[in-house]
C-alpha positions in Angstrom: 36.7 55.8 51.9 34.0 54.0 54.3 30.8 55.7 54.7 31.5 57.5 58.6 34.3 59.7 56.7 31.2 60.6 54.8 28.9 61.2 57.5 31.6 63.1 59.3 32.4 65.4 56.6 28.6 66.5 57.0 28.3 69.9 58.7 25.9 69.4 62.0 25.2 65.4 61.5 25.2 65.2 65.4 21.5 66.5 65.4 20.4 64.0 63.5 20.6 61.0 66.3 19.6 63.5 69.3 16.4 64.6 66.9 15.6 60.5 65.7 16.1 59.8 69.7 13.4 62.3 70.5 10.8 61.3 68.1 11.3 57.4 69.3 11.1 58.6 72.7 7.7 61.0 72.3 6.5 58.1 70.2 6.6 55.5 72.7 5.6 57.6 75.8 2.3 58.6 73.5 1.4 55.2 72.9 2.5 54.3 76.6 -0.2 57.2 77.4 -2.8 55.8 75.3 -2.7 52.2 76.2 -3.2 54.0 80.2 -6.0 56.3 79.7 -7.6 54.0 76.8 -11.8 52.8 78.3 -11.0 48.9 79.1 -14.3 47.5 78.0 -12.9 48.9 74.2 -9.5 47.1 75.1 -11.4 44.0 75.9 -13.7 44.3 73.0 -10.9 44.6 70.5 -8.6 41.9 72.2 -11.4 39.1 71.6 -11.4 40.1 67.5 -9.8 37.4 66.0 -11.5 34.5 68.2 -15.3 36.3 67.9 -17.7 35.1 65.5 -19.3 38.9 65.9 -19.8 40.7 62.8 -19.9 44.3 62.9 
């Protein structure tokens, strides 16, 4: 028996994608949000890290 009989046995496995869809989706468009509203001079700061000689 391959594993989709399984899977289709399952009573209400179709929320499953929609729900894993929804939680990519709200995860992305937070980051998406942050990375918008996020104070540029911190961006910059944090993109020269690895080739500063700063120590914090």
């Amino acid at each position: 028996m391959k594993f989709i009989n399984y899977l289709e046995s399952i009573t209400g496995i179709g929320i499953y994608p929609l729900v894993s869809l929804m939680i990519f989706f709200m995860f992305f468009a937070l980051v998406t949000l942050y990375v918008i509203k996020a104070d540029k001079s911190y961006i910059n700061k944090v993109k020269n890290i690895p080739v500063s000689n700063e120590l914090q």
